[in-house]
C-alpha positions in Angstrom: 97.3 97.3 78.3 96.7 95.2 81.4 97.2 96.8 84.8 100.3 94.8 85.4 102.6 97.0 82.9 101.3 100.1 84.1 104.3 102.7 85.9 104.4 100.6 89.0 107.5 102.0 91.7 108.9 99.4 94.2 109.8 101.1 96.9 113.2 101.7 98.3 112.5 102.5 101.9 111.5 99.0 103.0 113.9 97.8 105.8 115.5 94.1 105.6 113.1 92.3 107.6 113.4 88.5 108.9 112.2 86.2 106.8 108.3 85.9 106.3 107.6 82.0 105.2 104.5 81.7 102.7 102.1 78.9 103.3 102.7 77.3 100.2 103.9 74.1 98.8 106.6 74.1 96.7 105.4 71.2 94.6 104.6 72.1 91.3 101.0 73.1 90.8 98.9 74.4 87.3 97.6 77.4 89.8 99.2 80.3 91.6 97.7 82.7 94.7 99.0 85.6 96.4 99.0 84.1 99.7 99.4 80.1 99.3 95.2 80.0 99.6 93.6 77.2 98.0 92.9 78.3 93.7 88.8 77.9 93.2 89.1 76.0 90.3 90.8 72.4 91.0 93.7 70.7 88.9 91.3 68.9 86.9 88.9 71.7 85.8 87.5 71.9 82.3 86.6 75.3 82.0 86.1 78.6 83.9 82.7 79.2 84.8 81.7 82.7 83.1 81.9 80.8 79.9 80.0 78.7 77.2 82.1 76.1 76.6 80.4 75.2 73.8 80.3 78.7 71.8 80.7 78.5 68.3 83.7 79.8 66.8 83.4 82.1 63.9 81.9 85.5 62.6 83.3 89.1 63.9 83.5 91.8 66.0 84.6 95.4 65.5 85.3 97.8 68.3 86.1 100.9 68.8 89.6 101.8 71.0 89.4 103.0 74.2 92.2 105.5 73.3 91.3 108.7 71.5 93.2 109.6 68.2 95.8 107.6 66.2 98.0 105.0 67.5 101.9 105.4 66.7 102.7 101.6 66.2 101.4 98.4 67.6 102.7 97.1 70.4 101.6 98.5 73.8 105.0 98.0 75.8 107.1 101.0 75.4 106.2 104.7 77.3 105.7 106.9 74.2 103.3 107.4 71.8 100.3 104.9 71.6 100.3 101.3 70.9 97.5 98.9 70.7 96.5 97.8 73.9 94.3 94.6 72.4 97.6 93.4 71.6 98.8 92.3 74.9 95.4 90.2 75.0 95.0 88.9 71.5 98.6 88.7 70.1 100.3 87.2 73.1 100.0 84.8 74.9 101.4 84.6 78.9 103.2 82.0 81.1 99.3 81.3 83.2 96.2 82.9 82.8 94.8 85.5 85.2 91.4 84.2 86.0 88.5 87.1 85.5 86.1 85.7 88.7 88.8 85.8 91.1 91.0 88.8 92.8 94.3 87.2 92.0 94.9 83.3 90.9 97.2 82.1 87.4 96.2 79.2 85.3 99.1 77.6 83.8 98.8 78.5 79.8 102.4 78.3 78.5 104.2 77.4 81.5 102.4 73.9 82.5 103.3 73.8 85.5 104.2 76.6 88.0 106.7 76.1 91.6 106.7 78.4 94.1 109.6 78.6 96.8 107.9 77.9 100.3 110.2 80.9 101.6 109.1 83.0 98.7 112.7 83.6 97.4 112.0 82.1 93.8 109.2 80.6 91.3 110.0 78.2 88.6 108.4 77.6 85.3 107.8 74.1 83.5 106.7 75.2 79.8 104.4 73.2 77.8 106.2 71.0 75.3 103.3 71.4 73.0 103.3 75.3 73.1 104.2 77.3 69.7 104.1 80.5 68.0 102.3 81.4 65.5 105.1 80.3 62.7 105.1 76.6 64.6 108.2 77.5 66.4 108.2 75.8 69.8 108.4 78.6 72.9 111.3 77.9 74.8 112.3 79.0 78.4 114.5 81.0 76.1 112.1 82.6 74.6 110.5 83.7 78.2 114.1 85.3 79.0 114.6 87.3 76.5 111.0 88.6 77.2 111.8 89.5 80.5 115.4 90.7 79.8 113.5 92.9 76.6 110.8 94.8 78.6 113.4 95.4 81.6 115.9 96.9 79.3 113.8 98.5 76.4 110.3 98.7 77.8 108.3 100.9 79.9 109.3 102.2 82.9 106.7 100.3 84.7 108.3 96.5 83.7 111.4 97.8 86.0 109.7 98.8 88.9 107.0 95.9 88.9 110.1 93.4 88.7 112.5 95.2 90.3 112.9 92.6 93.1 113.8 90.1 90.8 117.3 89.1 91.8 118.3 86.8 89.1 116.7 84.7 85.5 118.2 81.3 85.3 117.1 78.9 82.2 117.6 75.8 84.0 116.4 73.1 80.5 114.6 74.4 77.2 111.6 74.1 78.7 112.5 75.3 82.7 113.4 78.8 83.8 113.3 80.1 87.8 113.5 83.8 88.9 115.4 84.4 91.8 114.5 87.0 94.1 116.1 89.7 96.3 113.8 89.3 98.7 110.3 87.3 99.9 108.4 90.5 100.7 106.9 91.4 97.8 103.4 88.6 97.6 102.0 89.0 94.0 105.7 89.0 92.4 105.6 85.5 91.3 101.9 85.9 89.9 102.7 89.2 88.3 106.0 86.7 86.4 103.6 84.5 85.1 101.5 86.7 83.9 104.4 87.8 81.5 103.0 87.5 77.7 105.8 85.6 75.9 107.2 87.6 72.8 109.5 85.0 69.9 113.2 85.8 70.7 113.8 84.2 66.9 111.0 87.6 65.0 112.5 90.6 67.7 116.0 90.1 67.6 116.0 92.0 64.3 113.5 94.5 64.9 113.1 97.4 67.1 111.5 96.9 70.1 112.5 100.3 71.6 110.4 102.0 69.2 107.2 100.0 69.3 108.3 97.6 66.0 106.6 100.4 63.7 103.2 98.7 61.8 104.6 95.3 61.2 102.9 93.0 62.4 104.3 90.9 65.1 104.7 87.5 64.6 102.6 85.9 68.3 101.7 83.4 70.7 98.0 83.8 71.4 94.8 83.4 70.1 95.0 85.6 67.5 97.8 87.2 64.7 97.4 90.7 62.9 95.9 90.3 59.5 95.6 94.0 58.4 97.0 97.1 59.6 95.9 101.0 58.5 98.4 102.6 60.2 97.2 104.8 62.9 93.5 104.0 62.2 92.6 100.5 62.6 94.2 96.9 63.1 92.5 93.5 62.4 93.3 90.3 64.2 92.3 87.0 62.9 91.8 84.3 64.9 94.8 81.3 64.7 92.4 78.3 64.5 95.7 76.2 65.0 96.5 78.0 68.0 98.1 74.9 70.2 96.0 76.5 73.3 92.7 76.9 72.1 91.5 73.6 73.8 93.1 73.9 77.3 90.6 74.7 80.3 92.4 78.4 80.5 90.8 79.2 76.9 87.8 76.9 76.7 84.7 79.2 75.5 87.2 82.2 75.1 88.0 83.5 71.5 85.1 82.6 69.8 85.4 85.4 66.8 86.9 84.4 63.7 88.3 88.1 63.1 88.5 91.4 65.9 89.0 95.1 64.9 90.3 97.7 66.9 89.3 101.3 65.0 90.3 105.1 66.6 88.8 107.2 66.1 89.8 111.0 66.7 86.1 112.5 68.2 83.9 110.5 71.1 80.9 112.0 69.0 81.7 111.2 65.6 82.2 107.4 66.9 78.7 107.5 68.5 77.1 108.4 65.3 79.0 105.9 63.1 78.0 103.0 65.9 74.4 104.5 65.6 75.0 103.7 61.7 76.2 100.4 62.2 79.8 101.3 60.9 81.1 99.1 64.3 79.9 96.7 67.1 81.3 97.8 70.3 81.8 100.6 72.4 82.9 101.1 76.1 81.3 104.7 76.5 83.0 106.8 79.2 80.1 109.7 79.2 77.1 109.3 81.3 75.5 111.8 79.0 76.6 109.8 75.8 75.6 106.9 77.2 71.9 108.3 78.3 71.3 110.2 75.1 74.3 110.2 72.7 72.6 106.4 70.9 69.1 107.6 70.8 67.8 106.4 67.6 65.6 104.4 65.8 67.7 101.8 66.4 68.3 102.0 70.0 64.2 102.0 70.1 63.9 98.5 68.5 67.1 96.9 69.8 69.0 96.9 67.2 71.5 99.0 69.6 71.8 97.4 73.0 73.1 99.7 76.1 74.5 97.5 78.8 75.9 97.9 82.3 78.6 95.6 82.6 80.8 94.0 85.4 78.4 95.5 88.5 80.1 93.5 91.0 83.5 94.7 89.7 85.4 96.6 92.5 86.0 100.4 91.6 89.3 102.3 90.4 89.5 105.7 92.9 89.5 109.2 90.8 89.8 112.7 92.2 90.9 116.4 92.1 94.4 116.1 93.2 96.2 118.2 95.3 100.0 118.7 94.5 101.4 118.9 97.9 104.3 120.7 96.3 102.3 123.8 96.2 103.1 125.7 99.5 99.0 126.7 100.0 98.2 122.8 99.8 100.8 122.0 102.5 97.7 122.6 105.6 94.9 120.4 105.4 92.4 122.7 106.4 93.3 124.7 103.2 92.7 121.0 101.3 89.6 120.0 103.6 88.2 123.5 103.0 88.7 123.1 98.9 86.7 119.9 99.7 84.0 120.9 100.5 83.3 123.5 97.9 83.0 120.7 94.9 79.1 120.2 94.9 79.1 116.6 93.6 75.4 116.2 94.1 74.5 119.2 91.4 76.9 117.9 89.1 76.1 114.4 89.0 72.3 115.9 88.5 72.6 118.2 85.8 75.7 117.0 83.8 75.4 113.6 84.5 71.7 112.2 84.6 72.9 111.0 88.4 74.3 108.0 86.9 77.2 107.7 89.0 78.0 107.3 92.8 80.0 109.4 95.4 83.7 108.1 95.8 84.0 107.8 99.4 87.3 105.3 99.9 90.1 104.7 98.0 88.9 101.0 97.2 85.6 101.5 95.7 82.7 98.7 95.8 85.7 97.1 97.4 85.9 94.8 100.7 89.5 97.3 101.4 87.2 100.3 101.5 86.9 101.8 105.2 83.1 101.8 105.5 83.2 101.1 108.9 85.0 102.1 112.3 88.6 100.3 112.7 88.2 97.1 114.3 90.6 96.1 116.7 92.9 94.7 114.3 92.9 97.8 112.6 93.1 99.7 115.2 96.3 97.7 116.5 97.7 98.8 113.4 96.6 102.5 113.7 97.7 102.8 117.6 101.6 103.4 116.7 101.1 105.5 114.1 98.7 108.2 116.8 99.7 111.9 116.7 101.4 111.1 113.1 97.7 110.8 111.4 95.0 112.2 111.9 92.5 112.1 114.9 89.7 111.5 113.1 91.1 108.3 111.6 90.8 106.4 114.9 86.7 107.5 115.8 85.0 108.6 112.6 84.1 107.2 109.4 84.9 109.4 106.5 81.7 110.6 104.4 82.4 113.2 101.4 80.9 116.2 101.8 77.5 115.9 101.0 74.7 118.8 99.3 70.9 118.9 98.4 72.2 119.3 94.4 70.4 122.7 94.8 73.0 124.3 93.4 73.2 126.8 96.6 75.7 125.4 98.8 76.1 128.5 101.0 77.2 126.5 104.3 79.2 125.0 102.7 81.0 127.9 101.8 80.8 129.3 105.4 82.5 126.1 106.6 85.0 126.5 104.3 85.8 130.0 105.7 86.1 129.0 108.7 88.3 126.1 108.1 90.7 129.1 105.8 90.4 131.6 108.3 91.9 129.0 111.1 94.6 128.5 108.4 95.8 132.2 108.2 93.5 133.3 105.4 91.2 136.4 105.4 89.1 138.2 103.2 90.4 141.4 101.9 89.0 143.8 98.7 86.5 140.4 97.3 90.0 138.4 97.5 91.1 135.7 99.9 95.1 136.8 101.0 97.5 135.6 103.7 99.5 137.0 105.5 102.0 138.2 103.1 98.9 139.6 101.2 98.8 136.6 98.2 95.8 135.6 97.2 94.8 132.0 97.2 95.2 131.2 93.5 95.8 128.0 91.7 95.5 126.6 88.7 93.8 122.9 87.4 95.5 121.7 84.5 93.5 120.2 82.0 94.9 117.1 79.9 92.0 115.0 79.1 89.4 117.0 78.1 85.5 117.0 78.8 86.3 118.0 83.1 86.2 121.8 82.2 82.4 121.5 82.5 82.5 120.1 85.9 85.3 122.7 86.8 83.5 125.9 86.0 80.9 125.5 88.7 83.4 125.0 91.0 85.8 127.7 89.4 82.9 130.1 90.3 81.7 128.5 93.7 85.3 129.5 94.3 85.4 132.8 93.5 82.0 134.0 95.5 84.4 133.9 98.2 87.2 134.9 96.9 89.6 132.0 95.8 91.0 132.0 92.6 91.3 129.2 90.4 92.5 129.5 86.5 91.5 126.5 84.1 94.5 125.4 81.5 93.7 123.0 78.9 97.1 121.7 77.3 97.6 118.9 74.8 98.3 115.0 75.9 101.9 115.5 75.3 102.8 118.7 76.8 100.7 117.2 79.7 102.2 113.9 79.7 105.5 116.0 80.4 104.2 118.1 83.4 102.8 115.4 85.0 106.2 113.5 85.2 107.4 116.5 86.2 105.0 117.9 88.9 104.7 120.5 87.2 100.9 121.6 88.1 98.6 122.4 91.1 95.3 120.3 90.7 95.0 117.9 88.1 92.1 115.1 87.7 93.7 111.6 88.3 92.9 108.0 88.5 95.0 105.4 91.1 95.8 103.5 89.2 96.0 105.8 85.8 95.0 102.8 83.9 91.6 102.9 85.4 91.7 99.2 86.2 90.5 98.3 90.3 93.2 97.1 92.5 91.6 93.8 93.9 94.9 92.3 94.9 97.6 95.3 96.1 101.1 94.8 95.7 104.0 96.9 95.1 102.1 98.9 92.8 100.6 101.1 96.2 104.3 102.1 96.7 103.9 103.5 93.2 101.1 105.3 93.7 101.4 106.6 97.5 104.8 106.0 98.2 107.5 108.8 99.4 110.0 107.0 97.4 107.5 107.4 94.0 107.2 111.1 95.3 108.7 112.6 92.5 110.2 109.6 90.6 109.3 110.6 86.8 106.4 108.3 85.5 105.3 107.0 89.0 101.7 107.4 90.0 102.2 109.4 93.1 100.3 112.7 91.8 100.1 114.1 95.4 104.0 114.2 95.7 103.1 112.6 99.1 106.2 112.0 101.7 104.5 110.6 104.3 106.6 107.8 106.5 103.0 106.8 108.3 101.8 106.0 104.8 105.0 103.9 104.1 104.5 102.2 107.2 101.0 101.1 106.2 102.0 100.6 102.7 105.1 98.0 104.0 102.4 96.4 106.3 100.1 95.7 103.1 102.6 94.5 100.8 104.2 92.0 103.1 101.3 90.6 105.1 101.1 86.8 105.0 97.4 86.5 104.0 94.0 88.4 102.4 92.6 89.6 105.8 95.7 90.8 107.1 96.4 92.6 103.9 92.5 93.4 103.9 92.7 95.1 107.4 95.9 97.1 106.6 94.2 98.4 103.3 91.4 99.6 105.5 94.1 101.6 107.8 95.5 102.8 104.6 92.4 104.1 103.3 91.3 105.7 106.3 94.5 107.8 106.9 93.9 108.9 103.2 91.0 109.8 103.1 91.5 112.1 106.0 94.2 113.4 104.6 92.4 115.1 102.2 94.7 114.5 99.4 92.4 114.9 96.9 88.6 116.0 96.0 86.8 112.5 95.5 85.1 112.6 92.4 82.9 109.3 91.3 82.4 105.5 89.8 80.2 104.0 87.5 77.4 101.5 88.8 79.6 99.0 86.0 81.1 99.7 83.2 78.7 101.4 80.2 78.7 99.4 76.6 76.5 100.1 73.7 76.4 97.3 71.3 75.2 96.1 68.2 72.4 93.3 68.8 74.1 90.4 67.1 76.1 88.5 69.8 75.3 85.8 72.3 76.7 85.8 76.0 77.5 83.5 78.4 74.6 83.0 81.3 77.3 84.0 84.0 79.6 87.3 83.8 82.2 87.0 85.3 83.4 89.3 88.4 86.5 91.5 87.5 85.9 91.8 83.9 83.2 93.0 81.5 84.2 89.0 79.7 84.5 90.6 75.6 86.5 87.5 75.1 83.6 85.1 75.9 80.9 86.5 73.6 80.2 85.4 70.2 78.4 85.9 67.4 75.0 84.5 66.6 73.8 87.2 63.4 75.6 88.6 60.8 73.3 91.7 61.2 71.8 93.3 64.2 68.7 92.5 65.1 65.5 94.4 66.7 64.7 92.6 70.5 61.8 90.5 68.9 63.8 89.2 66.3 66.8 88.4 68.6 64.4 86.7 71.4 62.5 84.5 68.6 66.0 83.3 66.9 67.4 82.6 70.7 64.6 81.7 72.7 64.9 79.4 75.0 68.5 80.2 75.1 69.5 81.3 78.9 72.0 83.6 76.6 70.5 87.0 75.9 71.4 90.4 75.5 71.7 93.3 78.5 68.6 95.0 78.5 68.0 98.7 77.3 68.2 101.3 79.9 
């Protein structure tokens, strides 16, 4: 599923403000950007750049999901269970296209044309007469309404926070709808609207969207329709070479294969070894150790198996060891700054992870929103009220996570960290850090996803030596799904946001994730049950500035009074994303910035093929596979 349906909270603490004009004009336009700046590509553009226009169409690809286990019907738009997230790219088609080499700009698909209100109170849709689903149908503005209405009323949670500002839906013609809003204060709303995915109003009104539809497959407006279904196990799409789309600018060079497979598979291990076989083409590998050794084979050796780093320049999603503020020892940050330090990234990354990832140090990783630097004076303009509220370190030091030899021994750390509990009312008595009521500082990491207990056991010892407790509790996706909602933990590994997607253009999504209203709303992001009205204040600041640097330099504030917070332990990013491949596709010359570009490859062999064989049948082709690592 795209970012933009993930569990995003509006919040409900922002005061009415005056009114805050966007620099936009209201004429309609085929492009939309957050703040009224001019769209890279120009009215009359042909194609995006990180294509091949001229790609052929045809042959397949087969992928494994990124999911682990079964899915529980197909489509992706309801909270429980698991749907098929390809869906929502292949099956459906949306209102504009969100381009992949930009942080936030639509290209009209099915709405032709787009208007945005030059206060920012409404956006209005002109569909294309020529669009149609999959049956021939023509999409109406209809059609878009009952979309919205659908996923506000039976959808996840996240469709009612995202568009919770949306005042009103007026069909204005067959082929015209507006959105009225409450307010002009939230920037990316309009974008986030047409980036809708249009669902037939004619195929759902007698099916059950609340439940996910079951296995039939949808009848849909994109690219692609569902050919076969094994429910659970694996879904084929085939491509709609009638699609009415396939020859505007939006989807030039996109789409090339003739069929796409989406198989899950229960075990990360028994997919490597079936990829190694050549049972499937594709697979976005979240182990640096699977990725490093888990494809060694003979055909990894001749190139028959490619390992690529994808999407390098693709701004990072922020992960950690989070603290549940909740918890009363968590409440002083010298207890959190202390736990800090005692996570020895640098021998971790070593002998778990062959050092193939990088330090988190900001919130907005490889991003230009990370604090890398002191404030400026804009930031610190922005700071300045907020002094005594946050801390002091925000305003003269740049934050740096602790930091070890990967030894192993981290012994001063551990001092450090005594010293910070010992100023916090904690003292060592009988091998056991207590209070002063005589508890022991104890807490327990709760364990949903798997594969971290490795990387907690170190620490769980570290810990211990001086005499913190910390107990390790692995529950099942379900149960876990459950305590998260309802706080229900201490520490727990997280990802903002939990779709693992970068933020590269922050909305109302933050308030979600950081915002005392989201604190403990059940299925917002806010793991830290953070009530903090300095946070609001920056978040309010972010949301509602009136252009990219001004957002820019309050996402720099917010990050630095974060990070000092100590919130959570920073864990780590990939250099790009990790794919191993079978040899037997042709890529565009350009990759495109915030995406690793799947939908632009194509395939040039029916069989994978060893490097020689690959570079003699391409050659002088500019289009050639990632290298090994």
């Amino acid at each position: 599923m795209s970012s933009l349906f993930l569990p995003l909270l509006r919040s409900l603490l922002v005061p009415a403000l005056s009114c805050l004009c966007l620099s936009v004009n209201a004429a309609p336009s085929q492009a939309l950007t957050v703040y009224g700046e001019a769209a890279k590509y120009p009215d009359n553009f042909q194609h995006f750049d990180y294509v091949n226009p001229d790609a052929p169409k045809g042959g397949s690809l087969s992928r494994a999901s990124m999911e682990i286990g079964q899915f529980n019907y197909i489509v992706p738009y309801i909270d429980q269970g698991t749907g098929v997230a390809q869906v929502d790219d292949w099956l459906y088609a949306p209102l504009a296209f969100r381009s992949l080499d930009e942080p936030y700009t639509v290209y009209g698909l099915i709405a032709q044309k787009m208007e945005r209100d030059p206060d920012g109170l409404w956006v209005r849709f002109y569909l294309n007469p020529k669009a149609r689903f999959a049956d021939d149908t023509p999409i109406t503005a209809q059609d878009v309404a009952f979309t919205y209405n659908t996923l506000m009323t039976k959808g996840s949670l996240g469709y009612r926070m995202v568009y919770g500002e949306v005042k009103d839906v007026v069909v204005e013609g067959p082929l015209q709808i507006r959105f009225d809003f409450k307010n002009n204060q939230n920037r990316t709303l309009a974008l986030d609207l047409a980036s809708l995915r249009i669902m037939p109003e004619h195929w759902w009104k007698t099916r059950d969207f609340a439940t996910g539809g079951g296995f039939e497959p949808p009848l849909g407006s994109g690219p692609y329709s569902v050919s076969q279904v094994d429910p659970g196990r694996s879904i084929t799409f085939e491509r709609n070479k009638n699609w009415w789309a396939k020859d505007l600018p939006v989807s030039k060079g996109m789409y090339n294969f003739d069929r796409l497979t989406v198989n899950f598979y229960s075990d990360t291990d028994i997919a490597r070894q079936l990829l190694k076989a050549g049972a499937f083409d594709y697979n976005r590998e979240f182990s640096a150790t699977g990725f490093s050794i888990g494809y060694d084979s003979p055909a990894l050796t001749d190139g028959r198996l490619q390992r690529g780093v994808f999407a390098k320049d693709k701004p990072g999603a922020a992960q950690g060891f989070a603290f549940n503020l909740q918890n009363p020892f968590f409440q002083d940050r010298r207890v959190r700054q202390a736990l800090s330090l005692l996570w020895d990234f640098e021998w971790t990354n070593k002998q778990m992870m062959r050092n193939f990832y990088v330090r988190q140090q900001s919130y907005f990783p490889k991003s230009e929103m990370a604090a890398t630097e002191l404030p400026d004076a804009r930031e610190l303009e922005i700071l300045e009220p907020l002094r005594g509220k946050i801390p002091d370190e925000v305003f003269t030091q740049v934050y740096q996570a602790p930091k070890t030899d990967g030894s192993g021994y981290i012994r001063d750390k551990q001092l450090q960290a005594l010293a910070l509990l010992k100023q916090a009312g904690w003292t060592p008595k009988d091998n056991k850090l207590v209070n002063a009521k005589g508890e022991q500082l104890s807490f327990t990491f709760l364990d949903g996803q798997g594969g971290f207990d490795r990387m907690i056991m170190p620490y769980k010892r570290t810990l211990a030596q001086i005499g913190i407790n910390m107990d390790i509790r692995k529950i099942d996706s379900a149960q876990y799904i459950n305590r998260l909602n309802a706080r229900d933990y201490d520490m727990i590994v997280v990802g903002f946001p939990r779709s693992g997607q970068p933020i590269v253009s922050p909305g109302r999504e933050m308030y979600d994730m950081y915002g005392s209203s989201s604190a403990t709303q059940p299925g917002a992001s806010n793991a830290f049950v953070l009530r903090d009205p300095a946070v609001d204040t920056l978040l309010d600041g972010l949301v509602q500035a009136n252009s990219r640097e001004e957002m820019v330099h309050y996402a720099r504030a917010l990050d630095r009074v974060l990070q000092w917070g100590y919130y959570m332990i920073p864990n780590y990013y990939s250099i790009g994303t990790p794919t191993v491949y079978q040899n037997r596709f042709g890529r565009p010359a350009l990759e495109p910035k915030y995406d690793e570009g799947l939908n632009t490859w194509w395939e040039v062999s029916k069989t994978a093929q060893s490097n020689a064989q690959f570079n003699k049948a391409n050659a002088p082709a500019s289009n050639t596979p990632a290298e090994n690592h």
